[in-house]
HTML snippet that shows the backbone in 3Dmol.js (N, CA, C, O; Angstrom):
<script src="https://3Dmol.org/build/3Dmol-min.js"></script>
<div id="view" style="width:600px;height:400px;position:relative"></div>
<script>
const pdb = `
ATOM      1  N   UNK A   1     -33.113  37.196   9.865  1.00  0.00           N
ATOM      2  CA  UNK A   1     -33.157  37.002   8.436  1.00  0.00           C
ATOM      3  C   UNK A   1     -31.823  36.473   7.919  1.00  0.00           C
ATOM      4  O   UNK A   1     -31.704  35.761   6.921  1.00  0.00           O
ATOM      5  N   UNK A   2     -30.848  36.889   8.691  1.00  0.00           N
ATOM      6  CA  UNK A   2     -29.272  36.353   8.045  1.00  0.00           C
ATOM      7  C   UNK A   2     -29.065  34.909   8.616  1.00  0.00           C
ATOM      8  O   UNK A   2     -28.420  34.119   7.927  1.00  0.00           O
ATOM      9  N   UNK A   3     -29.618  34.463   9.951  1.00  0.00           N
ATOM     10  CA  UNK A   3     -29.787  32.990  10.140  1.00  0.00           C
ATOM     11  C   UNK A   3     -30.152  32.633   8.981  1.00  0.00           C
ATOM     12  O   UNK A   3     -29.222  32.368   8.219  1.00  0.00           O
ATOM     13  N   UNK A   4     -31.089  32.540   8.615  1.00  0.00           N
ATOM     14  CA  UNK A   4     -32.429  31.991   8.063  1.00  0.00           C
ATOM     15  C   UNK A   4     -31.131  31.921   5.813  1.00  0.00           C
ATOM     16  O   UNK A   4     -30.673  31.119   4.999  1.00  0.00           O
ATOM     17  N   UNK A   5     -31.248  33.199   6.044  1.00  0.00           N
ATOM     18  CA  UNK A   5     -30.315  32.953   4.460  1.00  0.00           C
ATOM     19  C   UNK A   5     -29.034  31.818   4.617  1.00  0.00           C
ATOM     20  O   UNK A   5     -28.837  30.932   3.785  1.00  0.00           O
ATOM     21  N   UNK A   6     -28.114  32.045   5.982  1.00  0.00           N
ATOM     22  CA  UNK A   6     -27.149  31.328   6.380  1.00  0.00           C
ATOM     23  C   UNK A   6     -27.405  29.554   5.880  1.00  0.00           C
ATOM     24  O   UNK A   6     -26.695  28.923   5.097  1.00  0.00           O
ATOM     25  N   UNK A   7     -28.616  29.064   6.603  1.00  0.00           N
ATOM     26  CA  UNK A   7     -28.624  28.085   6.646  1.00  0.00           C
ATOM     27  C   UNK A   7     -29.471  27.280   5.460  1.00  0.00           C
ATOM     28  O   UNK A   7     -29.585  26.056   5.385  1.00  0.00           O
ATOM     29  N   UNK A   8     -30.064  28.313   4.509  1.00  0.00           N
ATOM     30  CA  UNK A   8     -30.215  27.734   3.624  1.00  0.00           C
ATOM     31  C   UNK A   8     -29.517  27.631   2.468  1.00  0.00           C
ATOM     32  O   UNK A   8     -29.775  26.763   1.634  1.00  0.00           O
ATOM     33  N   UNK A   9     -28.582  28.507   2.326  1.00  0.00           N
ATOM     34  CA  UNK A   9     -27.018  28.085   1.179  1.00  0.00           C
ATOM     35  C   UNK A   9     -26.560  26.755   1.963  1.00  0.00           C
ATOM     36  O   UNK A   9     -26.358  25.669   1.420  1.00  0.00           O
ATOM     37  N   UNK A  10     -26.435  27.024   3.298  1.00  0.00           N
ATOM     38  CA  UNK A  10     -25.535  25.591   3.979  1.00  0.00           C
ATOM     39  C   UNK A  10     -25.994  24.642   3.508  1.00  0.00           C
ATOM     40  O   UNK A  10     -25.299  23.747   3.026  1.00  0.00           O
ATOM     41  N   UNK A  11     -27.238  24.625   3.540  1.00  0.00           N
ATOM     42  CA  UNK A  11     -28.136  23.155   2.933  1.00  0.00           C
ATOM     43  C   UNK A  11     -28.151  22.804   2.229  1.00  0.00           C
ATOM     44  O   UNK A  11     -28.014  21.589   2.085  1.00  0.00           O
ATOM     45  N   UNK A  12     -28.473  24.300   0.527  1.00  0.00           N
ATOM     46  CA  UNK A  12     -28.377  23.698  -0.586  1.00  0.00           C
ATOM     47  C   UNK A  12     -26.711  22.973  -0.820  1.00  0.00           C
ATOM     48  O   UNK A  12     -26.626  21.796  -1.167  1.00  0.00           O
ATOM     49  N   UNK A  13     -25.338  23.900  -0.564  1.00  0.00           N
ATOM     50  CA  UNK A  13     -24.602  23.528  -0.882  1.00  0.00           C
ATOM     51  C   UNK A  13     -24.015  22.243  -0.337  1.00  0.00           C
ATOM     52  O   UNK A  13     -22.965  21.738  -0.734  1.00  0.00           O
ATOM     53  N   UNK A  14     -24.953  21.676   0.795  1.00  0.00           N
ATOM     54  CA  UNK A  14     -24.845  19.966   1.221  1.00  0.00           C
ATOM     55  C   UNK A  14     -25.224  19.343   0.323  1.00  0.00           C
ATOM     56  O   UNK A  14     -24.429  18.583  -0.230  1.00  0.00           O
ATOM     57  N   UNK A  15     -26.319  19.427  -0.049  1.00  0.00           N
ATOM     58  CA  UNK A  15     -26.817  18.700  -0.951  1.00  0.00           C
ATOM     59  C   UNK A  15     -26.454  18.537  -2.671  1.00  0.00           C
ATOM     60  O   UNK A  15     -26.624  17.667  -3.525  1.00  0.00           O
ATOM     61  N   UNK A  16     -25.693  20.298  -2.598  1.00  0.00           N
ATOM     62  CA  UNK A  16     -25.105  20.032  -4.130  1.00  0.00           C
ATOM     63  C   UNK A  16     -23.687  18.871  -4.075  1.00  0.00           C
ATOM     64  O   UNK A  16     -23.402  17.963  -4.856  1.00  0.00           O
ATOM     65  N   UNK A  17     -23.018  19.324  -2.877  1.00  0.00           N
ATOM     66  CA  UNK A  17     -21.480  18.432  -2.503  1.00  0.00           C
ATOM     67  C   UNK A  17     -21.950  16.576  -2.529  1.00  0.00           C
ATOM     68  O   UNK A  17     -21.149  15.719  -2.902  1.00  0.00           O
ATOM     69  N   UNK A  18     -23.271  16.282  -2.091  1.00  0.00           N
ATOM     70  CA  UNK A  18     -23.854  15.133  -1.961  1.00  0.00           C
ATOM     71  C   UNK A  18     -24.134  14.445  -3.467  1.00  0.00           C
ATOM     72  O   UNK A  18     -23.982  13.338  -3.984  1.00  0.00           O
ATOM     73  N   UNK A  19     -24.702  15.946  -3.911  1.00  0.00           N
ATOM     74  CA  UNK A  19     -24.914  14.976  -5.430  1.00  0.00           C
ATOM     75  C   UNK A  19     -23.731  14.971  -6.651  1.00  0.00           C
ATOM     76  O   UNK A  19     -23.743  14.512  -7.793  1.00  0.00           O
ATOM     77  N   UNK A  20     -22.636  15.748  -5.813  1.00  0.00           N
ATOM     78  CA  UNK A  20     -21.532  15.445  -7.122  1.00  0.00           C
ATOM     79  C   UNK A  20     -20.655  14.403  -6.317  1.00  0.00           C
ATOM     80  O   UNK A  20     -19.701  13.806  -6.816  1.00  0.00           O
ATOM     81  N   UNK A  21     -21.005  14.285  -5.269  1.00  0.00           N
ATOM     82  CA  UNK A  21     -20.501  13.065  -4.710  1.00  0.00           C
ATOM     83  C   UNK A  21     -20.627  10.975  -5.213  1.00  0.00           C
ATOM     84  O   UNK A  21     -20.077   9.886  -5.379  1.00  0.00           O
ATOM     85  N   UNK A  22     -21.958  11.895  -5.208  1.00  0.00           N
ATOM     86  CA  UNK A  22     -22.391  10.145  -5.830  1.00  0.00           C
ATOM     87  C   UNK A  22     -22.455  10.195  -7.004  1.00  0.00           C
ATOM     88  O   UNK A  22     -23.074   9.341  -7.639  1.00  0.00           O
ATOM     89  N   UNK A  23     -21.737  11.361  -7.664  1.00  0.00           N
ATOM     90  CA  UNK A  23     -21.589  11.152  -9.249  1.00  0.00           C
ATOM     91  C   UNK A  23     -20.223  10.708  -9.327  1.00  0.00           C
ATOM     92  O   UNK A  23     -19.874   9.650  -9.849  1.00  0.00           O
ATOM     93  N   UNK A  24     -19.534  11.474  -8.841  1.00  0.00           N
ATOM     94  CA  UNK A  24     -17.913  11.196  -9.067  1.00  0.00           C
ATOM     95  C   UNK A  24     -17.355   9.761  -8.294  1.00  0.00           C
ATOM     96  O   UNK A  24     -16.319   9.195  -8.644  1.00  0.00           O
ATOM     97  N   UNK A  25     -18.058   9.382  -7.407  1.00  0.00           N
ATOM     98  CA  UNK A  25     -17.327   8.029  -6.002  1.00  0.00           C
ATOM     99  C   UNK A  25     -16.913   7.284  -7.177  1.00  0.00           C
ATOM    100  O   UNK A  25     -15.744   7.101  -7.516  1.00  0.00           O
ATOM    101  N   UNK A  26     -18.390   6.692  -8.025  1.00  0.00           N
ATOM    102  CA  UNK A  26     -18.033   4.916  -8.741  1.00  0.00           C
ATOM    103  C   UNK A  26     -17.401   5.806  -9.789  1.00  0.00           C
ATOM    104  O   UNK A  26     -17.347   4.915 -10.637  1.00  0.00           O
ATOM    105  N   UNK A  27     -16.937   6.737 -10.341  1.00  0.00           N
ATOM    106  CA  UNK A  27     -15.888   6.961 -11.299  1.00  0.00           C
ATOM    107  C   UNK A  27     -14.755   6.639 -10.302  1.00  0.00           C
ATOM    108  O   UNK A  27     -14.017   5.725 -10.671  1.00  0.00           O
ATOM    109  N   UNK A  28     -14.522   7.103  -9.329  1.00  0.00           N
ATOM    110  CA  UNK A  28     -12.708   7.331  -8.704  1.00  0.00           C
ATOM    111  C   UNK A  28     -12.519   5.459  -8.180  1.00  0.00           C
ATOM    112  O   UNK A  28     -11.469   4.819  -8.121  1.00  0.00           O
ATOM    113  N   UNK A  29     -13.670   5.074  -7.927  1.00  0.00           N
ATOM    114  CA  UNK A  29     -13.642   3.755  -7.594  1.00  0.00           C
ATOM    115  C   UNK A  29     -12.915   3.048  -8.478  1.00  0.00           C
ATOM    116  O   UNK A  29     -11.804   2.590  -8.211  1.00  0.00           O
ATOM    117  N   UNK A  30     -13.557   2.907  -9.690  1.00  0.00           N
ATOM    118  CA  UNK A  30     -13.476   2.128 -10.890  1.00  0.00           C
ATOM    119  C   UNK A  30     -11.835   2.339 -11.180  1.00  0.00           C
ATOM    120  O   UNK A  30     -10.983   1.450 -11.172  1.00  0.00           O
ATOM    121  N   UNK A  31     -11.574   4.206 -11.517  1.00  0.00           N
ATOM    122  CA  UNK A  31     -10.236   4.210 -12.268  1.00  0.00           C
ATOM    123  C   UNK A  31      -9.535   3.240 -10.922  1.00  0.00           C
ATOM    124  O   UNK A  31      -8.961   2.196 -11.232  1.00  0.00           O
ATOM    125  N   UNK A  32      -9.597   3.536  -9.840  1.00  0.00           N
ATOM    126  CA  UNK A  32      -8.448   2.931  -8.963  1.00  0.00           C
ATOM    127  C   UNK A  32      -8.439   1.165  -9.073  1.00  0.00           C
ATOM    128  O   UNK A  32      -7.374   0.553  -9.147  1.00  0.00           O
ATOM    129  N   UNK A  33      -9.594   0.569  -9.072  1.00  0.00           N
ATOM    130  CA  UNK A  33      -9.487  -0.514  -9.366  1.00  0.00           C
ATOM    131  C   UNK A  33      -8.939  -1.310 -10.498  1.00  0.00           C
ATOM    132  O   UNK A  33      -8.574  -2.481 -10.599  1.00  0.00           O
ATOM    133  N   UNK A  34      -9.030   0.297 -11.805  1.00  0.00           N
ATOM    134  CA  UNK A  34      -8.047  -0.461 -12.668  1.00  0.00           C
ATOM    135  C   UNK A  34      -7.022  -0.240 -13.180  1.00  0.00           C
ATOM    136  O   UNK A  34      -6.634  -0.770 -14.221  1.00  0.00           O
ATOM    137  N   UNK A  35      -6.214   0.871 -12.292  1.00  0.00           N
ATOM    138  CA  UNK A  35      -5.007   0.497 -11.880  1.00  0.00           C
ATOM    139  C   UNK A  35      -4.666  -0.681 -11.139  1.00  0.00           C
ATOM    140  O   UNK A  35      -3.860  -1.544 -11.488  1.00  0.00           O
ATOM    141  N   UNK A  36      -5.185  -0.655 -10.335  1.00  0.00           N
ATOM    142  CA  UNK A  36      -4.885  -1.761  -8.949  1.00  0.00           C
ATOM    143  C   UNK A  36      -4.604  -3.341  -9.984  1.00  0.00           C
ATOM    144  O   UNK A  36      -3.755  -4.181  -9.686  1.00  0.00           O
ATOM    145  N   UNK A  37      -5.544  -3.440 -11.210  1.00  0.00           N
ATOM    146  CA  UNK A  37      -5.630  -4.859 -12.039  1.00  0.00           C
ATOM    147  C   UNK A  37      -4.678  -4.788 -13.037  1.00  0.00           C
ATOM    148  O   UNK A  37      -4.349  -5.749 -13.732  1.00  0.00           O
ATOM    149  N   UNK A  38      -3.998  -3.091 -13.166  1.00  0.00           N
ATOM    150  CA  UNK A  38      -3.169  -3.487 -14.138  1.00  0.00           C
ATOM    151  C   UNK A  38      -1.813  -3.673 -13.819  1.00  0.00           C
ATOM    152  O   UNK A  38      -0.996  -4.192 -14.580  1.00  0.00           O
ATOM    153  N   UNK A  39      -1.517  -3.141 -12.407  1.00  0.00           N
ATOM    154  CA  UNK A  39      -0.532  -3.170 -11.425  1.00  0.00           C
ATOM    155  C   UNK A  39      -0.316  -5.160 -11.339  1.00  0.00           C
ATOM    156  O   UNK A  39       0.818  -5.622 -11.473  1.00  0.00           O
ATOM    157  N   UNK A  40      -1.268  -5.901 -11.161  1.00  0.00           N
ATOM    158  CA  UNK A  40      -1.477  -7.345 -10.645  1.00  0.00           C
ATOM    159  C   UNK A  40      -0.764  -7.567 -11.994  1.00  0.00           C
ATOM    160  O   UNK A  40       0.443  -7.800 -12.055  1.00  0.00           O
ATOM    161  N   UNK A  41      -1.734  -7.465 -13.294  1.00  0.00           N
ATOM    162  CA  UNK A  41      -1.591  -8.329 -14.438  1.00  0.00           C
ATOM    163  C   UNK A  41       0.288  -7.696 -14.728  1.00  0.00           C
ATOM    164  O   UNK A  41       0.824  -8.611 -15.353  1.00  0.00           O
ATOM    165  N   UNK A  42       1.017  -6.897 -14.567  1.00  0.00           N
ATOM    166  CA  UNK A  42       1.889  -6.670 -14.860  1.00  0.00           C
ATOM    167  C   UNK A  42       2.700  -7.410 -13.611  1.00  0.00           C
ATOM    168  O   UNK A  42       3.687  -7.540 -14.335  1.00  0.00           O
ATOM    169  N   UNK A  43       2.926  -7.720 -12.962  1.00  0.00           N
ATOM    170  CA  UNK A  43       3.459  -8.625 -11.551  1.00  0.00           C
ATOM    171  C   UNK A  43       3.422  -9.732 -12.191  1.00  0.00           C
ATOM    172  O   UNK A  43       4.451 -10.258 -12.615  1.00  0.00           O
ATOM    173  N   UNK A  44       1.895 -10.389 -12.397  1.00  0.00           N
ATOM    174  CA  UNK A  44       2.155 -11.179 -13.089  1.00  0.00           C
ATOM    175  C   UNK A  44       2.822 -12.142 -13.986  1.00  0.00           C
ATOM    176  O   UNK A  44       3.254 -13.283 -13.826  1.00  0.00           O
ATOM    177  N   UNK A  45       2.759 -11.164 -15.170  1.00  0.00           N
ATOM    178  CA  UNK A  45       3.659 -11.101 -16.470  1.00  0.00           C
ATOM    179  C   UNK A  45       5.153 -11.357 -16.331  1.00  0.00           C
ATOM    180  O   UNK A  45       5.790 -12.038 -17.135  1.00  0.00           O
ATOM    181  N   UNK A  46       5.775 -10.642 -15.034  1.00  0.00           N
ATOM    182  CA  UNK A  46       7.075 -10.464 -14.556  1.00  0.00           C
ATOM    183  C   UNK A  46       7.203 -11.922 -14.070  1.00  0.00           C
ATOM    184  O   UNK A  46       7.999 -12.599 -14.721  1.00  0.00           O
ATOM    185  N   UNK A  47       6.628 -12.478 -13.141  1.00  0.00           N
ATOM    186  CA  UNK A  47       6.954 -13.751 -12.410  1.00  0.00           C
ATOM    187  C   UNK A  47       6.613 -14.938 -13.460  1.00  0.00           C
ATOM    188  O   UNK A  47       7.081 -16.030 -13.138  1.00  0.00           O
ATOM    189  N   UNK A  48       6.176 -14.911 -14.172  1.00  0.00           N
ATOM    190  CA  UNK A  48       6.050 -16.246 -14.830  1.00  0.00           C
ATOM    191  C   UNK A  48       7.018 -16.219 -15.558  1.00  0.00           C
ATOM    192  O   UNK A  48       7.455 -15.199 -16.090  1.00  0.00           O
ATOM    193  N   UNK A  49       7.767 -18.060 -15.745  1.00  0.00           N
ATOM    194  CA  UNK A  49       8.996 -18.486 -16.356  1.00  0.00           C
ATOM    195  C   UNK A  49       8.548 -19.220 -17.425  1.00  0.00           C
ATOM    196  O   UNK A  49       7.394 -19.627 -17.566  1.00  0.00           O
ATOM    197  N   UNK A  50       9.927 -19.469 -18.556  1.00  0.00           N
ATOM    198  CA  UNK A  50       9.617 -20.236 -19.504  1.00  0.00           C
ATOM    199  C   UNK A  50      10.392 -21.108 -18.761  1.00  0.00           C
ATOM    200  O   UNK A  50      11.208 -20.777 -17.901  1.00  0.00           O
ATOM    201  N   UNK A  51      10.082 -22.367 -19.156  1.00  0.00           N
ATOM    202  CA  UNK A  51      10.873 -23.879 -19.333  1.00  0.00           C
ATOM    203  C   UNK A  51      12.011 -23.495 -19.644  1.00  0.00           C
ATOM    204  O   UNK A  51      12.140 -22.828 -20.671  1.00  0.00           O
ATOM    205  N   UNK A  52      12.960 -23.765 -18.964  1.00  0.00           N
ATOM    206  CA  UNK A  52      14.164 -23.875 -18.308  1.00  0.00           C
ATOM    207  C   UNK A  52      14.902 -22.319 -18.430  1.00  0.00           C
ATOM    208  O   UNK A  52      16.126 -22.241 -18.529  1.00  0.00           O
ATOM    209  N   UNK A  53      13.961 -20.997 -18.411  1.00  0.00           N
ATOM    210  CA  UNK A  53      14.350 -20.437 -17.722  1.00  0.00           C
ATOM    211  C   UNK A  53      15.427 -20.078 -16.481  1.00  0.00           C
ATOM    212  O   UNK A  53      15.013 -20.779 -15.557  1.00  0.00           O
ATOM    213  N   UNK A  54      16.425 -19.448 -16.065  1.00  0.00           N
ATOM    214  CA  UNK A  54      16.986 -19.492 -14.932  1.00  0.00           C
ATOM    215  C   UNK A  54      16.777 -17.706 -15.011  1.00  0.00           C
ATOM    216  O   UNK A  54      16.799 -16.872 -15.917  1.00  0.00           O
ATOM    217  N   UNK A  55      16.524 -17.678 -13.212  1.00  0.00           N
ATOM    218  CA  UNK A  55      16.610 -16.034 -12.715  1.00  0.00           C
ATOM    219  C   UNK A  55      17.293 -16.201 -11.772  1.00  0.00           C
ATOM    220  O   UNK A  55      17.073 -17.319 -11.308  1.00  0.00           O
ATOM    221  N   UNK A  56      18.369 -15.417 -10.973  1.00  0.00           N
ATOM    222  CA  UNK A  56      18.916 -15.490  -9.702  1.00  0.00           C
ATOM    223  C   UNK A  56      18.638 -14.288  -9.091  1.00  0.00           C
ATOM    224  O   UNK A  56      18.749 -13.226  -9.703  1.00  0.00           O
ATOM    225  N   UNK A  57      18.189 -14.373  -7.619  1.00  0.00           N
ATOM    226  CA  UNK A  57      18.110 -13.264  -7.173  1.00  0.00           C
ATOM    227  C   UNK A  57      19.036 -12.749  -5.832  1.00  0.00           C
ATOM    228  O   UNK A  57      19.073 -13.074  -4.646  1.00  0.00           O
ATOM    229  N   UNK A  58      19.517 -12.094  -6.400  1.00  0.00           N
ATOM    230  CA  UNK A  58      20.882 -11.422  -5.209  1.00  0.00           C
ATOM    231  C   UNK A  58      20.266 -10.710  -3.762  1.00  0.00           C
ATOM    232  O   UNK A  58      19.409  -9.839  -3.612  1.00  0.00           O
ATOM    233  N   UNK A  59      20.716 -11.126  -3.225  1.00  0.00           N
ATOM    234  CA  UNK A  59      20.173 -10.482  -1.432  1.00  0.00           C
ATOM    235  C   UNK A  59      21.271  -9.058  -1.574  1.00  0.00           C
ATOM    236  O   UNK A  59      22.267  -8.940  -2.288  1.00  0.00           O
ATOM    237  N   UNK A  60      20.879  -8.431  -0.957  1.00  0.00           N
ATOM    238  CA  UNK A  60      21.579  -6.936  -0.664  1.00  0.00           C
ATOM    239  C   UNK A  60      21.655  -6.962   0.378  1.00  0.00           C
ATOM    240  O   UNK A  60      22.090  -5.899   0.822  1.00  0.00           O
ATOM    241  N   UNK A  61      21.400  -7.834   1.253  1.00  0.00           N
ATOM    242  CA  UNK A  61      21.492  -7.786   2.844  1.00  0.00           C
ATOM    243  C   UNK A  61      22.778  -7.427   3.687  1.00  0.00           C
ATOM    244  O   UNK A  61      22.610  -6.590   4.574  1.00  0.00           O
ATOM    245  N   UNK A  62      23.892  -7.895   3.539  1.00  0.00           N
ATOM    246  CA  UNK A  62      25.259  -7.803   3.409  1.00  0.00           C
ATOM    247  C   UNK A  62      25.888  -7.855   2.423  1.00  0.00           C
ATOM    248  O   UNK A  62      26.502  -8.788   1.903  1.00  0.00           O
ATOM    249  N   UNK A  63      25.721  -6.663   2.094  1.00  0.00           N
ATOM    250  CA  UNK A  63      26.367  -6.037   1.126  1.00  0.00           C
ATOM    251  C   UNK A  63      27.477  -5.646   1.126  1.00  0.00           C
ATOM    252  O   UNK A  63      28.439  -6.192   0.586  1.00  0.00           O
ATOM    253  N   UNK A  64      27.458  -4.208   2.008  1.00  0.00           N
ATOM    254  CA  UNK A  64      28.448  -3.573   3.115  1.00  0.00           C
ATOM    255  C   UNK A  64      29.752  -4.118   3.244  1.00  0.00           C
ATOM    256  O   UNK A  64      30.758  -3.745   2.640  1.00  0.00           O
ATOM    257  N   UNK A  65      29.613  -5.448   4.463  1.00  0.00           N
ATOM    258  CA  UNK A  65      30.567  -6.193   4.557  1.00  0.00           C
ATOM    259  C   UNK A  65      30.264  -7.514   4.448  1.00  0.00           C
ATOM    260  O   UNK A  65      29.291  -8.170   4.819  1.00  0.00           O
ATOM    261  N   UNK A  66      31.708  -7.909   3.622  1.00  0.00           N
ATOM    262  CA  UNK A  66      31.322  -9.665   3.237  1.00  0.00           C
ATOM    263  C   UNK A  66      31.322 -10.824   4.922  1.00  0.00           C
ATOM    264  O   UNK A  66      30.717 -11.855   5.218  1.00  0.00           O
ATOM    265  N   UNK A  67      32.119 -10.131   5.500  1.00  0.00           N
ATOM    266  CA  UNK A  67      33.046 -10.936   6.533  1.00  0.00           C
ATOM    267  C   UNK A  67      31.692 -10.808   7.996  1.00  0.00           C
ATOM    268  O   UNK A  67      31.970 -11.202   9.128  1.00  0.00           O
ATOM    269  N   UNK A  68      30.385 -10.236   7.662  1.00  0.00           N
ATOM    270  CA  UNK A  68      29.690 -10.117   8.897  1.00  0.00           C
ATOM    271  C   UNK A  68      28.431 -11.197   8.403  1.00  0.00           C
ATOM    272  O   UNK A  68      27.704 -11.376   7.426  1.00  0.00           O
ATOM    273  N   UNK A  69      28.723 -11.862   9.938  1.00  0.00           N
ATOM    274  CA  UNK A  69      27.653 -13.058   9.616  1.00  0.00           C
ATOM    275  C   UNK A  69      26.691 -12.688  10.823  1.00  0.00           C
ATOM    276  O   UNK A  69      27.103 -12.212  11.880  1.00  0.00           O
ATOM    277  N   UNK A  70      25.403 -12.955  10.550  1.00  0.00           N
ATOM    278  CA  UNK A  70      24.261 -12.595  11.264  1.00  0.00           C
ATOM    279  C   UNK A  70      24.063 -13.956  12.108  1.00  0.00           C
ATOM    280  O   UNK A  70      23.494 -14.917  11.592  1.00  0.00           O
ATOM    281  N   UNK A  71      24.425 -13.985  13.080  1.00  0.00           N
ATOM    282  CA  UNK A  71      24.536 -15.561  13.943  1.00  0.00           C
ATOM    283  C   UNK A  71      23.414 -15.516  14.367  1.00  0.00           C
ATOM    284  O   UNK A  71      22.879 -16.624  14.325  1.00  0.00           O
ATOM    285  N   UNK A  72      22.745 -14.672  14.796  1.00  0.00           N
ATOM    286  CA  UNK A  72      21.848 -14.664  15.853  1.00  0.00           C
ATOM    287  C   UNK A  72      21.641 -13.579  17.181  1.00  0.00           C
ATOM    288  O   UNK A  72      22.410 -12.618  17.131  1.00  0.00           O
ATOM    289  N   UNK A  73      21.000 -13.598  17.987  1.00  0.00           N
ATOM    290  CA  UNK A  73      21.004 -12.220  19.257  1.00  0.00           C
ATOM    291  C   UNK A  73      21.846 -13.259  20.656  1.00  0.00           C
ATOM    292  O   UNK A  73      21.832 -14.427  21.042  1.00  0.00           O
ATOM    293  N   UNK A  74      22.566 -11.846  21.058  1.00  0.00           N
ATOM    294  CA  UNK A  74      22.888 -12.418  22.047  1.00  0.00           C
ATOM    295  C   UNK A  74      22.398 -12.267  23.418  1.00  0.00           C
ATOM    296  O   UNK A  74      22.357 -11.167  23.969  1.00  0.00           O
ATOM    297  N   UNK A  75      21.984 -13.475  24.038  1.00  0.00           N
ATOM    298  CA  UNK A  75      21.596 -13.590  24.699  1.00  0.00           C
ATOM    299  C   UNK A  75      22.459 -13.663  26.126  1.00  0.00           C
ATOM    300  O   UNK A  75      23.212 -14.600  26.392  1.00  0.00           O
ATOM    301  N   UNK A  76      22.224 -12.516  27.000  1.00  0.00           N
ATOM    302  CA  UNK A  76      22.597 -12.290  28.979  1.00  0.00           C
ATOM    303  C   UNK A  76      22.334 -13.380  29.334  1.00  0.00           C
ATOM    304  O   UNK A  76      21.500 -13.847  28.559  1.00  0.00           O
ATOM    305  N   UNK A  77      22.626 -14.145  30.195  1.00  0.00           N
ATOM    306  CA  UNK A  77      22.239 -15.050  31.664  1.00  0.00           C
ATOM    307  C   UNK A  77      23.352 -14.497  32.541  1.00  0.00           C
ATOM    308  O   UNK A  77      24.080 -13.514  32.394  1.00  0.00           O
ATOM    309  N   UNK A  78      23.263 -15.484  33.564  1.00  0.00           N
ATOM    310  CA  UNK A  78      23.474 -15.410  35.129  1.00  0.00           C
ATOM    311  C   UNK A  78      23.586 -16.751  35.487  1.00  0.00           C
ATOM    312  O   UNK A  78      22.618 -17.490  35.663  1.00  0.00           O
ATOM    313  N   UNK A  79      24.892 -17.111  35.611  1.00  0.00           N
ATOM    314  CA  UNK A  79      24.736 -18.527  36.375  1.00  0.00           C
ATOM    315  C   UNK A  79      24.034 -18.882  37.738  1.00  0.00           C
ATOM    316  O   UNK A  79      24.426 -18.308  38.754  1.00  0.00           O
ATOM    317  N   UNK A  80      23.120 -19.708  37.799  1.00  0.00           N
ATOM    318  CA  UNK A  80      22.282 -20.176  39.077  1.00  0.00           C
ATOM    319  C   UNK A  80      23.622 -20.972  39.873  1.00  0.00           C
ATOM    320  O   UNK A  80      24.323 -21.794  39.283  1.00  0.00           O
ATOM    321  N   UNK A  81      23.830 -20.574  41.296  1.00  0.00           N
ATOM    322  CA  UNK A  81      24.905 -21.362  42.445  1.00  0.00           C
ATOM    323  C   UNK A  81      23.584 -22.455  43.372  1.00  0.00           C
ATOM    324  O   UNK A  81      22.593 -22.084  44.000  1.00  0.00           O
ATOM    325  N   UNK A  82      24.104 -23.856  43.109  1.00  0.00           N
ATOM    326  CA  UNK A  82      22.433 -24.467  44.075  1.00  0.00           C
ATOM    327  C   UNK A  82      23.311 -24.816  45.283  1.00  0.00           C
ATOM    328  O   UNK A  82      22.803 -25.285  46.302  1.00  0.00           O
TER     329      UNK A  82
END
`;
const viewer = $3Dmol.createViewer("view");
viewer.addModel(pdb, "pdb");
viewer.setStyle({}, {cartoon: {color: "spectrum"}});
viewer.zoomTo();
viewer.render();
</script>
């Protein structure tokens, strides 16, 4: 008899989790999507220039130190003797 009660709360409460499921999804969908459009339209807004506008944008890359230049990797060999 305690099987039997067990597995029928399990069930109903699947089916209750199921139906507030497909109530709530296209709400959480929607709000996120419109964040996601208001996130874009504000990017947007930011990157577009007026006519003769000027923006400069500073690298932070070497920052640190002025005097270090990024040449490139250095590369090992081995001289070949023929």
């Amino acid at each position: 008899m305690g099987l039997l009660k067990f597995i029928i709360i399990a069930v109903g409460i699947y089916y209750l989790l199921k139906i507030i499921f497909r109530a709530l999804f296209p709400f959480l969908v929607q709000k996120t999507f419109d964040k996601m459009q208001e996130k874009a339209d504000q990017q947007q807004k930011e990157q577009t220039k007026k006519e003769g506008e000027v923006t400069i944008d500073q690298s932070t890359e070497n920052h640190g130190n002025p005097n270090k230049k990024d040449i490139g990797d250095y590369v090992d060999f081995e001289e070949v003797d023929e």
